[in-house]
NURO-891542 format. One record per residue: y, x, z of N, C-alpha, C in turn. Coordinates in Angstrom, 2 decimals, padded with zeros to 5 digits. Layout:
        nv        nu        nw       cav       cau       caw        cv        cu        cw
         Y         X         Z         Y         X         Z         Y         X         Z
...
//
This chain:
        nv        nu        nw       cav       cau       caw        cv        cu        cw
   -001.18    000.85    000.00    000.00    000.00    000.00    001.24    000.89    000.00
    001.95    000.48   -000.89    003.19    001.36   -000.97    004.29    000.31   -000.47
    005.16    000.83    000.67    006.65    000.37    000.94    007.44    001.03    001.08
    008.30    000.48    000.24    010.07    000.84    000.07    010.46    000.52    001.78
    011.02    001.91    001.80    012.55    000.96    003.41    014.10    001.46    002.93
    014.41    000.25    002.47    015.95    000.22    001.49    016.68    000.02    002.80
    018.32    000.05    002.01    019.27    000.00    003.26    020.68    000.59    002.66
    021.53    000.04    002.98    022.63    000.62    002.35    023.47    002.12    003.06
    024.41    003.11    002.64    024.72    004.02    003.24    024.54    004.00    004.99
    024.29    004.69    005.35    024.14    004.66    007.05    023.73    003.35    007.86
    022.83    003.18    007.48    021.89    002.01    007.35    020.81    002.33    008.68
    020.63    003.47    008.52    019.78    003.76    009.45    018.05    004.03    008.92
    018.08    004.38    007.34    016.99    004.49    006.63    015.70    005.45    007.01
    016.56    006.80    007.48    016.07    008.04    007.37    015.33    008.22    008.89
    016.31    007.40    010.07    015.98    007.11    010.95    014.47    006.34    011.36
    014.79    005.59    010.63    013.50    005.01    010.52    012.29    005.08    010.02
    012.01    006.53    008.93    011.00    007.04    008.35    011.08    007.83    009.54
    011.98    008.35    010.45    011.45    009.43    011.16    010.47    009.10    012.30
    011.25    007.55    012.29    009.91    006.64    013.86    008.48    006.73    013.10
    008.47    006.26    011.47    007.14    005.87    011.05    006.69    007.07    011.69
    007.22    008.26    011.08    005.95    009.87    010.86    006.01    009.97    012.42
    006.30    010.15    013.21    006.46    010.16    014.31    005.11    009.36    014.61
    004.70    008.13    013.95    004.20    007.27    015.12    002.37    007.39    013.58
    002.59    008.29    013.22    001.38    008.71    012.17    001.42    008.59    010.87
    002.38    007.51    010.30    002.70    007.12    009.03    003.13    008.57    008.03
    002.39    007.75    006.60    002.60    009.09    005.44    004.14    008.38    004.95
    004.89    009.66    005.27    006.54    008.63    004.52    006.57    009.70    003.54
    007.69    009.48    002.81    008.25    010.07    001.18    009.64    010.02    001.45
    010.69    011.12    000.84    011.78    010.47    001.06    012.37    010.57   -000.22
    012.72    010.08   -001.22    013.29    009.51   -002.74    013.83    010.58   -003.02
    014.96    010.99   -001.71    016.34    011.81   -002.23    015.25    013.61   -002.30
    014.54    013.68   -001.48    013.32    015.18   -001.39    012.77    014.92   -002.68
    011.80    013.87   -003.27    011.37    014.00   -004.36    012.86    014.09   -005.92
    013.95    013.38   -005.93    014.91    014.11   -006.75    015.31    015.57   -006.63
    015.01    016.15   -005.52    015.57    017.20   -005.02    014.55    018.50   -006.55
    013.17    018.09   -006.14    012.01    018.59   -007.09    012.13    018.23   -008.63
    012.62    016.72   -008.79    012.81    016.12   -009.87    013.88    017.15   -010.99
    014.94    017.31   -010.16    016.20    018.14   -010.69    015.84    019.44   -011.00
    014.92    020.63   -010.47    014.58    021.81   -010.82    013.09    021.77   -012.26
    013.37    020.95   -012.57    012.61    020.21   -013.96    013.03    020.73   -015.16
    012.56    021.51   -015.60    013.55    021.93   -017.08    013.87    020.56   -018.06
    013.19    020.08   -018.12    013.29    019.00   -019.39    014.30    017.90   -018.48
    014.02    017.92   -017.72    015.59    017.30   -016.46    016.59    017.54   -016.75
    016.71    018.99   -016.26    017.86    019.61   -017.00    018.36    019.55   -018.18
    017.89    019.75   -018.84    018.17    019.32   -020.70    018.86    017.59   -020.78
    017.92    016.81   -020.07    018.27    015.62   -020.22    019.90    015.56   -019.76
    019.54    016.02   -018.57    020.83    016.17   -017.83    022.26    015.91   -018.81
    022.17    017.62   -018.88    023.01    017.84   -019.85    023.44    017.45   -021.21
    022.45    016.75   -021.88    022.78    015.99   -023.07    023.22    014.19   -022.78
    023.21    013.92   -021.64    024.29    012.66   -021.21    025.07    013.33   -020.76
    025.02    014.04   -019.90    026.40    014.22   -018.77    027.45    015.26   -019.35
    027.04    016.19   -020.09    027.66    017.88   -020.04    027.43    018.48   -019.51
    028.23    019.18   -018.64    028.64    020.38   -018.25    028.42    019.94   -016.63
    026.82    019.79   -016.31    026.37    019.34   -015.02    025.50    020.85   -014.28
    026.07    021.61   -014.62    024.71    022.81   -014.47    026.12    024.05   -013.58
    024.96    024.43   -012.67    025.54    026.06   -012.05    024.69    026.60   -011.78
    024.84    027.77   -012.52    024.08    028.95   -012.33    022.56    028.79   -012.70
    022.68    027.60   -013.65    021.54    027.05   -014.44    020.46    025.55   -013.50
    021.45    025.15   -012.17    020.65    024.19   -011.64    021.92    023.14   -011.29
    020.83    022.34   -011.77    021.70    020.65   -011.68    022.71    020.41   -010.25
    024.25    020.50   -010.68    025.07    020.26   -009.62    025.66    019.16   -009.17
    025.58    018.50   -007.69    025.65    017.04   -007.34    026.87    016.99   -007.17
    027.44    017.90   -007.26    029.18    017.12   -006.97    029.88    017.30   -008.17
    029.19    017.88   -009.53    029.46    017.65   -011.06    029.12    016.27   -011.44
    028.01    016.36   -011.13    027.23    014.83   -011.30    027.80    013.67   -010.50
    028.24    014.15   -009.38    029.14    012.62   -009.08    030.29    012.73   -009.17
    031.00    013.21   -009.71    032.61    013.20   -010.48    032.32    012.61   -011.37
    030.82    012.82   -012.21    030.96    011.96   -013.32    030.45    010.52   -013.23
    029.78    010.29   -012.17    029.21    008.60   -012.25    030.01    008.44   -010.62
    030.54    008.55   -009.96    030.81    007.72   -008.69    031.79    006.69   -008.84
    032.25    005.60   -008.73    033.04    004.92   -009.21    032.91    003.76   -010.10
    031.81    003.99   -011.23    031.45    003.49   -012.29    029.96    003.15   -012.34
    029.77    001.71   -011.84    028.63    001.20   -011.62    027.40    001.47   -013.12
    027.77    001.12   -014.06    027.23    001.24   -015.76    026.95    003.09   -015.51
    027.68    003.74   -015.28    027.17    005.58   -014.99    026.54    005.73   -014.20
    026.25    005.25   -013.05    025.07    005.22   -011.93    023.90    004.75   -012.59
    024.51    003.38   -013.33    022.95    002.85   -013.65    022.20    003.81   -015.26
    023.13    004.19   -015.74    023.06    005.48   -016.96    022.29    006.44   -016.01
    022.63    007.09   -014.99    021.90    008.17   -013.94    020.39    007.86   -013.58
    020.44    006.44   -013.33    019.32    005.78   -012.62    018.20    005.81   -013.47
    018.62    004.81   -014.77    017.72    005.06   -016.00    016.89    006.49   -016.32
    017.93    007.38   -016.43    017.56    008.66   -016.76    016.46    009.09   -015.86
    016.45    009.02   -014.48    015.98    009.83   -013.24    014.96    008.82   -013.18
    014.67    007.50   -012.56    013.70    007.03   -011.88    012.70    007.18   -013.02
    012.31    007.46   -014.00    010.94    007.86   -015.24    010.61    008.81   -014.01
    011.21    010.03   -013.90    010.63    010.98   -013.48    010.22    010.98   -011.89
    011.35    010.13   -011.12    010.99    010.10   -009.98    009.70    009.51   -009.18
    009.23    007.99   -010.66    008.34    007.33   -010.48    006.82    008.48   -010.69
    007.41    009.16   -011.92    006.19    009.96   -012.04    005.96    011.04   -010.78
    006.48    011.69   -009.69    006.39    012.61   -008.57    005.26    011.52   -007.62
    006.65    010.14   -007.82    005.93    009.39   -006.35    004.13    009.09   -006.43
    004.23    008.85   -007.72    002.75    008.66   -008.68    001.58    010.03   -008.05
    002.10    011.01   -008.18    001.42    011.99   -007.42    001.14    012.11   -006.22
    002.18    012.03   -005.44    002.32    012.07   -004.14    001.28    011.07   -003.11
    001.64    009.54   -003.80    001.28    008.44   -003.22   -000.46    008.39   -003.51
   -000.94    009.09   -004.63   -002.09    009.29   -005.56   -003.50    008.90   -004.06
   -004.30    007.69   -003.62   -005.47    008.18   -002.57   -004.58    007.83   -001.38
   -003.56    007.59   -001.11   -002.87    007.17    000.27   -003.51    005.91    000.62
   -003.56    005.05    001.40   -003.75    003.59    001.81   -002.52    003.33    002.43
   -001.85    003.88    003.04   -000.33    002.83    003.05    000.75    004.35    002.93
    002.04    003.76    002.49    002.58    005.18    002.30    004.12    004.53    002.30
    005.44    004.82    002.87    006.88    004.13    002.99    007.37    005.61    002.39
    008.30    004.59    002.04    009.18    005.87    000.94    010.39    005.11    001.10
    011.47    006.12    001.54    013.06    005.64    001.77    013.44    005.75    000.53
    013.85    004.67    000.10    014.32    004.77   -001.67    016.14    004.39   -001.31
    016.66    005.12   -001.73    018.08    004.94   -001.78    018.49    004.21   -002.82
    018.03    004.15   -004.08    019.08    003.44   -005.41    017.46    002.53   -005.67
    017.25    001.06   -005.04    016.26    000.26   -005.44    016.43   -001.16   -006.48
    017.95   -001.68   -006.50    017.72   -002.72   -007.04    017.90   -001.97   -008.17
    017.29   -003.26   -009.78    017.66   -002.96   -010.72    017.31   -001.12   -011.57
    016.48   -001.02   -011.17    015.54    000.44   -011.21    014.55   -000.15   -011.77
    013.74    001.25   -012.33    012.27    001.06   -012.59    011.40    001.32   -011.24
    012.28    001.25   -009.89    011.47    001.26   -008.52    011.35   -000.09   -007.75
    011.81   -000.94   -008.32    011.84   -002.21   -007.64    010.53   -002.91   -007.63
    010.05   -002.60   -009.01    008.75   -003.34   -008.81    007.71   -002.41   -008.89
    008.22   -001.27   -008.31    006.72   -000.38   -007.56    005.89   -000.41   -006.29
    007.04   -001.25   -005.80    005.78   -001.37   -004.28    005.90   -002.63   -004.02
    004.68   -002.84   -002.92    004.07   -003.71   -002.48    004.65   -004.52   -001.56
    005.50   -003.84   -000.89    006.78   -004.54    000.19    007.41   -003.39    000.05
    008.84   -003.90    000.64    010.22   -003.81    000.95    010.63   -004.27    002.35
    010.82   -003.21    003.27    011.82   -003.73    004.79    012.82   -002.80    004.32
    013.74   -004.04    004.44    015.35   -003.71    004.51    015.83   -003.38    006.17
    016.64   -002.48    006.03    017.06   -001.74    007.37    018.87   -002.24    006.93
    019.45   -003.06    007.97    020.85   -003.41    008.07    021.59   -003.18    008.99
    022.79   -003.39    008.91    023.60   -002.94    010.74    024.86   -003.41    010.05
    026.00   -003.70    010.96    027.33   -003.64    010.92    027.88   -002.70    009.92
    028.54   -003.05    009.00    029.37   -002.76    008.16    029.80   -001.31    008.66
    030.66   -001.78    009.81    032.03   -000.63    010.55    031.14    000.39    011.28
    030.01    000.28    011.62    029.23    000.60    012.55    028.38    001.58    011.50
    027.90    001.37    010.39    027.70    002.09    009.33    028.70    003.05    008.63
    029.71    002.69    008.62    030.87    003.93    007.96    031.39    004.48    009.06
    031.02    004.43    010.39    031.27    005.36    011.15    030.43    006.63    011.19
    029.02    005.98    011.08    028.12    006.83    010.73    028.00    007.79    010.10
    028.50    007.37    008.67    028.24    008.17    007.14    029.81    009.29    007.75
    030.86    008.93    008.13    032.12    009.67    008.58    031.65    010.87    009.09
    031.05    010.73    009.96    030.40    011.31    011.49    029.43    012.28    010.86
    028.31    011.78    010.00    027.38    012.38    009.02    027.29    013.83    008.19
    028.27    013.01    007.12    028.89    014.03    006.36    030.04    014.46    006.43
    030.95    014.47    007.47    032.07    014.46    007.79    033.01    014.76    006.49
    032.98    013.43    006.12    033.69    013.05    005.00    034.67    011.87    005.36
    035.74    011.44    004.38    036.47    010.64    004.63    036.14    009.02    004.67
    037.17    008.30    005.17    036.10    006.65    005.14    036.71    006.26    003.77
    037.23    006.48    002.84    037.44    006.31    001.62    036.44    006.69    000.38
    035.82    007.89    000.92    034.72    007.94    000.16    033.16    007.19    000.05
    033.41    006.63    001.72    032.18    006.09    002.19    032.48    004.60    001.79
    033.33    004.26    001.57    034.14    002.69    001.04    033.85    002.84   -000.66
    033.81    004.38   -001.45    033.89    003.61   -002.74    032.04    003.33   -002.50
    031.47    004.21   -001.62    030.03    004.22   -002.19    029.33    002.79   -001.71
    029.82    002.62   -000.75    029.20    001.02   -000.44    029.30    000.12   -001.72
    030.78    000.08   -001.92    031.36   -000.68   -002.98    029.89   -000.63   -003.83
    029.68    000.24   -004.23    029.03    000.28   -005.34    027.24   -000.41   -004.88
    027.18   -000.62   -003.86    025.58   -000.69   -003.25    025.64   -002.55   -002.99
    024.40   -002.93   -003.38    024.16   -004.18   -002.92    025.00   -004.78   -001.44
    025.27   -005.46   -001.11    025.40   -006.12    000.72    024.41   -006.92    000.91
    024.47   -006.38    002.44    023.20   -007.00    003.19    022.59   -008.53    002.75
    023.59   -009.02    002.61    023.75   -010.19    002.66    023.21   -010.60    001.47
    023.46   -010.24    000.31    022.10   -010.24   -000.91    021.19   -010.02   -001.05
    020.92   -008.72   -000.46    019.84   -008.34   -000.40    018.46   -009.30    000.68
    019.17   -009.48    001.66    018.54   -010.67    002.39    018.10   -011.74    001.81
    018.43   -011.95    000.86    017.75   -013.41    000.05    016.92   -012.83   -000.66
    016.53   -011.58   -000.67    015.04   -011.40   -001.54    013.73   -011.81   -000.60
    013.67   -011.99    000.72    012.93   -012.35    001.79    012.13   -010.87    002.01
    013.03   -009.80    002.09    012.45   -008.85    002.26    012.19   -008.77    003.85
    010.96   -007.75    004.24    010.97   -007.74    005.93    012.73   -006.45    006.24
    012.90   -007.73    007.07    014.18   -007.15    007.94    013.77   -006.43    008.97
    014.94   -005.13    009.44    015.13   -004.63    010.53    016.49   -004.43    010.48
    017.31   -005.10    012.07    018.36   -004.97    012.11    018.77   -003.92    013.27
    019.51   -002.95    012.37    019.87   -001.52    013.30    021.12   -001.60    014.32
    021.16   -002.26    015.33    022.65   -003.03    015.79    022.62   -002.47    017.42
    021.35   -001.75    017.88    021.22   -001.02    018.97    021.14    000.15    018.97
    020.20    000.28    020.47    019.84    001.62    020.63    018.94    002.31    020.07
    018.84    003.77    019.74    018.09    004.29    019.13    015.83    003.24    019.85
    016.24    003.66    021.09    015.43    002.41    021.98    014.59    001.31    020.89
    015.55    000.80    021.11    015.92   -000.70    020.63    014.86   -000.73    019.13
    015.54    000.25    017.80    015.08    000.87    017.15    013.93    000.44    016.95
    013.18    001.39    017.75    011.68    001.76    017.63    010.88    000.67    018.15
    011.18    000.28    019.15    010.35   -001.20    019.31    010.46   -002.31    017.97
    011.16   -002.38    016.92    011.37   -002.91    016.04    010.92   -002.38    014.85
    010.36   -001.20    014.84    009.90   -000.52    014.00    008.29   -000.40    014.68
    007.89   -000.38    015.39    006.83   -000.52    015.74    005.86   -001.79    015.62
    007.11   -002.86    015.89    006.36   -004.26    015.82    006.37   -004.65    014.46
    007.10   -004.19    013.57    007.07   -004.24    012.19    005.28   -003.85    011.79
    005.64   -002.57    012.28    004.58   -001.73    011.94    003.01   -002.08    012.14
    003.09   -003.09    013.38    001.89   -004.30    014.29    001.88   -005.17    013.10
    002.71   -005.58    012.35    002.91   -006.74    011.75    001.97   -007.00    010.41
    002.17   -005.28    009.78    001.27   -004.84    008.70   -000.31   -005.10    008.86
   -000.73   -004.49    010.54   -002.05   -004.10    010.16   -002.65   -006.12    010.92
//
């Protein structure tokens, strides 16, 4: 069984693959398998024949690459197209003989990852309570963390897919009992 745990910026995603492995679970994390995806020669090539001039020192650069799509929903989904072929093909390996396996997928709707797994728990929290996070995180500005939401589903849509919820609105505590009973819920 393969599950997605989606969630928008500081969502509390990563957090929550860390309770699974923690508690025995095989997790994946999307952004580690792009990480492999990108040192791909034929990646690279691709790369560069949409984007340009995305390369340093001959390896795919993320803050070239998001000057050129951040902002512009149609260039993300141009990015998305390009990448999830290959990303699907890693997870394909990875997941290859598992019996249950969660993979934090960051970019899920409207992908060729949406209809790869078997369930989906969405991980949500407070808006403000989330861009404090991502601030705090990457200690970056809340303007940057405002265009990237912009650009990401809201909870609140995403909730009408009847995906399994977890709402991140406590304590780390709190958390894990909710991730655990999730986790009761499966077997």
């Amino acid at each position: 069984m393969k599950i997605a745990v989606i969630g928008g910026v500081g969502s509390g995603k990563s957090t929550v693959l860390a309770m699974l492995k923690e508690l025995g679970e095989t997790v994946i994390d999307c952004d580690a398998v792009y990480r492999d995806v990108k040192k791909l020669t034929q990646f690279k090539k691709d790369m560069v024949a949409k984007y340009g001039d995305v390369l340093t020192d001959g390896e795919i650069d993320n803050k070239k690459v998001s000057a050129k799509v951040l902002g512009s929903k149609d260039a993300i989904d141009g990015l998305n197209a390009l990448s999830h072929p290959y990303i699907k093909k890693e997870l394909d390996k990875l997941t290859e003989g598992k019996s249950r396996v969660f993979v934090e997928v960051q970019v899920f709707e409207g992908g060729l990852l949406e209809n790869y797994f078997d369930k989906v728990w969405l991980v949500i929290g407070d808006r403000q309570t989330r861009m404090n996070r991502v601030v705090i995180r990457d200690d970056c500005a809340t303007e940057r963390v405002e265009k990237i939401m912009a650009l990401q589903p809201d909870d609140e849509t995403r909730k009408k897919h009847g995906y399994v919820l977890i709402v991140n609105d406590g304590s780390l505590r709190e958390l894990q009992e909710k991730v655990a009973k999730k986790l009761k819920e499966l077997n």
